[in-house]
ZAKELUM-33466 format. One record per residue: residue in one letter; x, y, z of N, C-alpha, C in turn. Coordinates in steps of 0.02 Angstrom, whole numbers, plus 50000, padded with zeros to 5 digits. Layout:
BEGIN
AXYZXYZXYZ;...
***
This chain:
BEGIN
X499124970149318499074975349368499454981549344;X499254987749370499544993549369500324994449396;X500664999749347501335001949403501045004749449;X501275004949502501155008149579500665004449613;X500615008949662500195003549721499475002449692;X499364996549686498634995949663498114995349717;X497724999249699497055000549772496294997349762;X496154991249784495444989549769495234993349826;X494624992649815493904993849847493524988249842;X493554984349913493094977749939492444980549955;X491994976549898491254979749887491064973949967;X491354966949950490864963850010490244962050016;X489834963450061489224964650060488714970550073;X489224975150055488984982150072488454984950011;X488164980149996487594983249943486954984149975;X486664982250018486164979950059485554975650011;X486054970849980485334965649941485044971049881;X485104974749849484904979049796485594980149723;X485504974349680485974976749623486124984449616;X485594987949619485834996649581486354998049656;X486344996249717486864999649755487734995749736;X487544990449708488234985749704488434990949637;X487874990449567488224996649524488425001449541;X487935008449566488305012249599488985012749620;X489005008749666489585005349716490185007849661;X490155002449629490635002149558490755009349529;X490385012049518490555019149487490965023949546;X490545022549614490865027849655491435024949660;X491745018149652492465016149677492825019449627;X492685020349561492995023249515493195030349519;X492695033249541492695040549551493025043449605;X493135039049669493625038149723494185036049712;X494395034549635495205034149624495275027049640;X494885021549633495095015349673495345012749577;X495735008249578496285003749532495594997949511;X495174994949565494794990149546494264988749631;X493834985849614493354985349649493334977449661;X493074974849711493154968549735492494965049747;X492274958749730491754956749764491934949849790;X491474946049828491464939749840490924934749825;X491254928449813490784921149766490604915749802;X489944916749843489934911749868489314911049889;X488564908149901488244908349945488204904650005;X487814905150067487854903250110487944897150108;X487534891750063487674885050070488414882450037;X488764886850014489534884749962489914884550027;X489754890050074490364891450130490134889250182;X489534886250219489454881750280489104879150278;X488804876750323487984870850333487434875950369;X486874872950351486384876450364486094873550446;X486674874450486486514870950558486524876050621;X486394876450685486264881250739486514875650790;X486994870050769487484865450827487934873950844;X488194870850908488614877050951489284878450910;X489554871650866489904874250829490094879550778;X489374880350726488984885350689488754891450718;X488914892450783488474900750795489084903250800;X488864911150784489504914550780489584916150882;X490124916850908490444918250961491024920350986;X491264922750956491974925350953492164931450972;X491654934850987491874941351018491694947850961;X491324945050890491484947950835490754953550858;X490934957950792490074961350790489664958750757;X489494951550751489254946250729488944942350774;X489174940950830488884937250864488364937950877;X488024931150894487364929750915486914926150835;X487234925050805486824921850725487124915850709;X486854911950690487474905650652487894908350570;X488284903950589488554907050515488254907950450;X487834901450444487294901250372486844907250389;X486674910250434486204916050438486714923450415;X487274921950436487694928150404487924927950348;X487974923250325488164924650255487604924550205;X487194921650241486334922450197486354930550189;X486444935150236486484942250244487034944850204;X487684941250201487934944250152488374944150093;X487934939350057488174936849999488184942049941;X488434942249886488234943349822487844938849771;X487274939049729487104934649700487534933249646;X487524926949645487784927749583487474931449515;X487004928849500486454930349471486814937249452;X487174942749480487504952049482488044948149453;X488414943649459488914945749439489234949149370;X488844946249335489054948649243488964955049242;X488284958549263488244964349264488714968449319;X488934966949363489674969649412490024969949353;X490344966449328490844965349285490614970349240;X490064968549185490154973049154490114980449154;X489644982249207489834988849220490444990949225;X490784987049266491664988949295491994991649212;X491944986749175492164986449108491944991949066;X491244993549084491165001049030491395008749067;X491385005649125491895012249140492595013849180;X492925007349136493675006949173493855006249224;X493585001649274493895000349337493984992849306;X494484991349358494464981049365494034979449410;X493984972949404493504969649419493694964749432;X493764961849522493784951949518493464951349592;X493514945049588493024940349672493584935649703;X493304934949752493634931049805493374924849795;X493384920549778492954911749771493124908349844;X492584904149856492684902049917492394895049906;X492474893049843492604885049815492604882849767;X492614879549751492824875849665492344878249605;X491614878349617491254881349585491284886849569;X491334891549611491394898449630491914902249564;X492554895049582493204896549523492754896949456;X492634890749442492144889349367491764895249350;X491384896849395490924904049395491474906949362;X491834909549394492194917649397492574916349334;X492854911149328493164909349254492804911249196;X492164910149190491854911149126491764917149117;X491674921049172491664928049180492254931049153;X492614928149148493494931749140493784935449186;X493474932949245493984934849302494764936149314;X494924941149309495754943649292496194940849368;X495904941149432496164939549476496054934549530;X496394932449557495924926849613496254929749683;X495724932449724496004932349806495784926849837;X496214924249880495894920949934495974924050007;X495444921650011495194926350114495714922750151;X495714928650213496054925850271495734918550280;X495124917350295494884912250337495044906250281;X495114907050236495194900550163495924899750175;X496524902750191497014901050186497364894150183;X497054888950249497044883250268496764877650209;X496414879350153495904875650108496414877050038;X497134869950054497564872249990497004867349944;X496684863549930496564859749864496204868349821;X495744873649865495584878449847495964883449801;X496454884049859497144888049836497294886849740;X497424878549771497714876149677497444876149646;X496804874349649496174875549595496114881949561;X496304886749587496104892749597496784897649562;X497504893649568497914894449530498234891449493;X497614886549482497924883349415497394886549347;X497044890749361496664895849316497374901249285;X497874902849322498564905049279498494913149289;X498054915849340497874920449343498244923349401;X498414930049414498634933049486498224932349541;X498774928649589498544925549666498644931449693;X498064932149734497924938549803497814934649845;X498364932249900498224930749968498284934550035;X497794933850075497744937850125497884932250188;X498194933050247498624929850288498114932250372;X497724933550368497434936950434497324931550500;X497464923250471497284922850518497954915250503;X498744915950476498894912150455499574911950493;X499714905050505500304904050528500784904150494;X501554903850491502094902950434501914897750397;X501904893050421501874887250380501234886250362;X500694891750370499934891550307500304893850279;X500664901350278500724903650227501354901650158;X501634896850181502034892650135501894888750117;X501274886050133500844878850108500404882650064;X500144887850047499794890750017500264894449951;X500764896749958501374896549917501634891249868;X501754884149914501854879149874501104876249831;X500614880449860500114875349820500064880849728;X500204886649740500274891149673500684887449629;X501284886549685501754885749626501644878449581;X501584874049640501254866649605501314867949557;X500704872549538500484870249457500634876949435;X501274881149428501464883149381501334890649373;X501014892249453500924899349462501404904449514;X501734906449495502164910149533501884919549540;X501384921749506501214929549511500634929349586;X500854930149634500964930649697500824935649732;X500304938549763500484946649803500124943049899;X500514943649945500184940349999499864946850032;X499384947850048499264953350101499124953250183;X499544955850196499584958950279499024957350300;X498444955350350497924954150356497814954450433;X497564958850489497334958950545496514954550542;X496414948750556495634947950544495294951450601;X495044956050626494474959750672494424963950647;X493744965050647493414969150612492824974950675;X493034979950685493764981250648494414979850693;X494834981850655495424979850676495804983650719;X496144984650797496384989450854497124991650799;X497374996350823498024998150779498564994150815;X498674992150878499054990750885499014984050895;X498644981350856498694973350835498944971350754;X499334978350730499134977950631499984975650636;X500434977950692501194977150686501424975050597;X501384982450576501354981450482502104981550483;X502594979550500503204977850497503504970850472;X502714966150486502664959250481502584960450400;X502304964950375502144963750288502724964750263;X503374968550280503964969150245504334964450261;X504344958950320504604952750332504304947950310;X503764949450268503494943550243503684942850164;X503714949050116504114951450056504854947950056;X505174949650104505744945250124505774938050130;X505474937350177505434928650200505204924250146;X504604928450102504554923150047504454924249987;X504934929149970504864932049890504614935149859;X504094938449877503364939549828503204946549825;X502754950949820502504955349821502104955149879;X502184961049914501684962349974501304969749984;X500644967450004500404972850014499764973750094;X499324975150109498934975250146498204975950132;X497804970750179496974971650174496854974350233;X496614980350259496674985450302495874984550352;X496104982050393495234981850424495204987650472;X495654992250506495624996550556495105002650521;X495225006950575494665014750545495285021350524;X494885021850481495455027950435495825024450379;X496395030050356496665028750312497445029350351;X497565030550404498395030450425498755022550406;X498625019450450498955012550431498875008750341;X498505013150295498415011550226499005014750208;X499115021350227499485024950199500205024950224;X500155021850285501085019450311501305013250261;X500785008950264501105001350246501035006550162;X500955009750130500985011950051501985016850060;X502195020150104502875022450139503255015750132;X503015010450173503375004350167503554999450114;X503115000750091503354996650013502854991449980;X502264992450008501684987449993501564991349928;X501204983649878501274984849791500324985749825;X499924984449859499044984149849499104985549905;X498324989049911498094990449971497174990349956;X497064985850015496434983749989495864984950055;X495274990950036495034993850099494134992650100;X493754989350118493184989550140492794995250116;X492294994450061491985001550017491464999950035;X491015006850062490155008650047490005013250042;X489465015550004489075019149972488815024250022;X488805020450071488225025950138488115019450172;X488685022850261488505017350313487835015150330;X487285020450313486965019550308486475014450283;X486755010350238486395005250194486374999150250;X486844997450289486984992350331487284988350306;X487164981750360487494975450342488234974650383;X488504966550343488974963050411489374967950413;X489594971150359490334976050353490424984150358;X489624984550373489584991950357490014998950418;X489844994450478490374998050514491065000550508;X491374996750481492034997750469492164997950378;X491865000750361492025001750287492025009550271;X492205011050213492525017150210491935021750159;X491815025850187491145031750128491715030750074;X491495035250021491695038249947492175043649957;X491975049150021492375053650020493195051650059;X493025048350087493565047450131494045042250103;X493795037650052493945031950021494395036149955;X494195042349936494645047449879495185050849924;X495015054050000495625055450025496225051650024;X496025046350040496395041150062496945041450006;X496625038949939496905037749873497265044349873;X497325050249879497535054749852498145056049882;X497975054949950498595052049995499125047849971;X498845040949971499125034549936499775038149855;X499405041749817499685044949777500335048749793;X500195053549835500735058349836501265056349898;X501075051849943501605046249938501995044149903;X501665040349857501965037049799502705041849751;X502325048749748502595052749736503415054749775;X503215056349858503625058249868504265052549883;X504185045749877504465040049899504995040149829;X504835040749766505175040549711505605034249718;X506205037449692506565032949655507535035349702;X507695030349734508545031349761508935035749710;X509245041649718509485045649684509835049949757;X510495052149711510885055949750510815063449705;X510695064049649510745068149601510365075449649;X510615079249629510125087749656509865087349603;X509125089349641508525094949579508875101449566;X508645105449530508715111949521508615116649577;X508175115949631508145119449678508485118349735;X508745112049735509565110349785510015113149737;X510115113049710510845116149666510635121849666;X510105125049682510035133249673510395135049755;X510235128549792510155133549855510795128849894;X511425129049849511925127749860512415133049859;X511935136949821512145145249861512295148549926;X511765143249948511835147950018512285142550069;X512595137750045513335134050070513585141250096;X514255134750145514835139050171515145138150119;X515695143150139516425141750086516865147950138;X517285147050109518015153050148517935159050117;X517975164150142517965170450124518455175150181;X518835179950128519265185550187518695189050231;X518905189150291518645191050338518905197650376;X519625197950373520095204550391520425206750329;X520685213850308521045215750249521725211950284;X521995206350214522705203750205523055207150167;X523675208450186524225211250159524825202950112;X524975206250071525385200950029525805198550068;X525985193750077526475189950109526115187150180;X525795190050208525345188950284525225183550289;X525235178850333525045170050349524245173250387;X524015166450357523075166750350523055161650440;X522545164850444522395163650532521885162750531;X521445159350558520625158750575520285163650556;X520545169050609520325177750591520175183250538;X520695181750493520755186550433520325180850377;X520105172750391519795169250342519505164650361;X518885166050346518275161650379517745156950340;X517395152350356516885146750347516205151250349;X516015154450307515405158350298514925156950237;X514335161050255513765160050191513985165750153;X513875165350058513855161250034514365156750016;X514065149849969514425146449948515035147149859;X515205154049863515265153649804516195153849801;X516485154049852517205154349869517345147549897;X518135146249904518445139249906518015135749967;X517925128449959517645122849977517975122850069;X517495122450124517955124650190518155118650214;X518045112650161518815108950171519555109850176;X519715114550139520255116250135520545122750188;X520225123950235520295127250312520935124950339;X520995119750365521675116450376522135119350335;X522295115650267522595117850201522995122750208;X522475129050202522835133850210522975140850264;X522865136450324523085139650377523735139950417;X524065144750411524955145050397525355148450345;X524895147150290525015148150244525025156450232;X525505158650170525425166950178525235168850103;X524775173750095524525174250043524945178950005;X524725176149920525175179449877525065190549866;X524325189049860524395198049840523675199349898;X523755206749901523265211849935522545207149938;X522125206149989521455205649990521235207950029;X520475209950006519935215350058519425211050082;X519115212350115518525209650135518255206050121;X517815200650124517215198550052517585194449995;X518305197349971518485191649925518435184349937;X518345182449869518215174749855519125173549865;X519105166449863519925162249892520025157949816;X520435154749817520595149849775521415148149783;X521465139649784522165138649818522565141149784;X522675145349701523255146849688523295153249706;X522925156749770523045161649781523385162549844;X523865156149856524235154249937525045152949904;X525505154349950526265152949941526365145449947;
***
């Protein structure tokens, strides 16, 4: 992975069934500043049964409902059949490239491919034999938590490490799609960096780029946002996914964040030390006569900063000065009895 926040672009199923929009896709994520582009490995029969029992229809309140599940993911799969060519496009013009597997096969697939990363979905969290399979390939774990209790998300932890994988990034995860803002409580992603070691970042289902660009203030290493080409194309995700233009704001944002967050330093730039000029400091305020004790009055806490430090106010109040001063003169303590 990259220094700084790394930004996919979750292609999904936002191609509408046509390889040249999944290429495309790929180029515009590039051209939108995205770090790497995302897809998912699975077809309908890898991830459910092909059944319309009450268990299988979607009902949940989603913008899905009313289909069984094998009918939605029939709608929005990737073939595999794209994947090499995903990849290799990604590869001839410098973006990354990895998938989400959503079972053992899926791993095998993506392996031969040379899949650099493995995410697993909110809804897989619960499926550790997945998890380990999946990191025992030795590759960087992307987990997303959207729909996970503490103890998924430490059972999914211990299943990395099992076998010997500790490169770790968990992401923040609201599952609704989209997601209300005041269900994202992104405070939970910096208590989760804490609570269990790792790198954290966020998979952002809300609309816009604000909550991408707070949790990037907070300290998230990825931020991972729903990409299409033109809402227009349709499909399960297309509502809540992000155009090209708005998907480069975002990033540019994300950037100068990055920027202004830097690095803990007390040190002045050049333009604080310039404008340490315009500090107080003590300066005569009434003409003093030699010997005269200094009073509030005749010496004051004024702009600029180029006369004694108005710490020393106290110091030398009482005190009687050695020779003649006018107006405007600068101070310095060996100029007191």
């Amino acid at each position: 992975m990259i220094n700084g926040v790394y930004i996919v672009a979750e292609l999904s199923a936002n191609h509408g069934h046509k390889l040249e929009n999944a290429l495309a896709s790929v180029r515009a994520a590039k051209a939108a500043g995205a770090d790497a582009i995302k897809i998912q490995t699975y077809t309908a029969d890898t991830i459910t049964l092909d059944c319309d029992a009450p268990d299988f229809q979607v009902k949940s309140g989603t913008i899905w409902d009313g289909v069984t599940l094998h009918q939605l993911y029939e709608q929005a799969y990737t073939p595999w059949e794209w994947h090499k060519a995903i990849f290799d496009e990604a590869k001839r013009i410098g973006i990354d490239c990895f998938s989400t597997p959503f079972d053992k096969t899926a791993v095998d697939f993506l392996n031969e491919l040379g899949n650099p990363i493995y995410k697993i979905a909110s809804f897989e969290i619960t499926d550790i034999p997945l998890i380990e399979y999946a990191a025992s390939k030795h590759k960087p774990m992307v987990i997303s938590t959207g729909i996970a209790t503490p103890d998924d998300i430490q059972a999914a932890l211990d299943a990395c490490r099992k076998v010997g994988n500790d490169d770790i990034t968990l992401l923040h995860c609201v599952s609704s799609y989209p997601a209300p803002l005041e269900s994202v409580h992104l405070r939970t992603m910096m208590d989760m960096a804490e609570r269990y070691g790792v790198r954290v970042g966020l998979s952002d289902h809300t609309m816009g780029s604000d909550v991408a660009i707070a949790a990037v203030a907070m300290g998230a290493t990825m931020i991972e946002k729903h990409f299409i080409l033109d809402r227009a194309i349709g499909g399960p995700d297309a509502s809540f996914s992000m155009e090209p233009n708005d998907f480069d704001a975002m990033v540019h944002s994300i950037r100068n964040v990055e920027k202004a967050l830097g690095t803990v330093t007390y040190k002045l730039d050049p333009s604080a030390i310039k404008g340490r000029e315009f500090a107080r400091s003590l300066y005569v305020a009434q003409p003093i006569k030699a010997g005269e004790v200094i009073t509030e009055e005749n010496v004051r806490s004024v702009r600029p900063g180029y006369s004694l430090h108005p710490r020393y106010l106290p110091q030398i109040i009482g005190k009687r000065i050695k020779a003649d001063k006018k107006i405007g003169d600068r101070l310095s303590l060996s100029d007191f009895e």
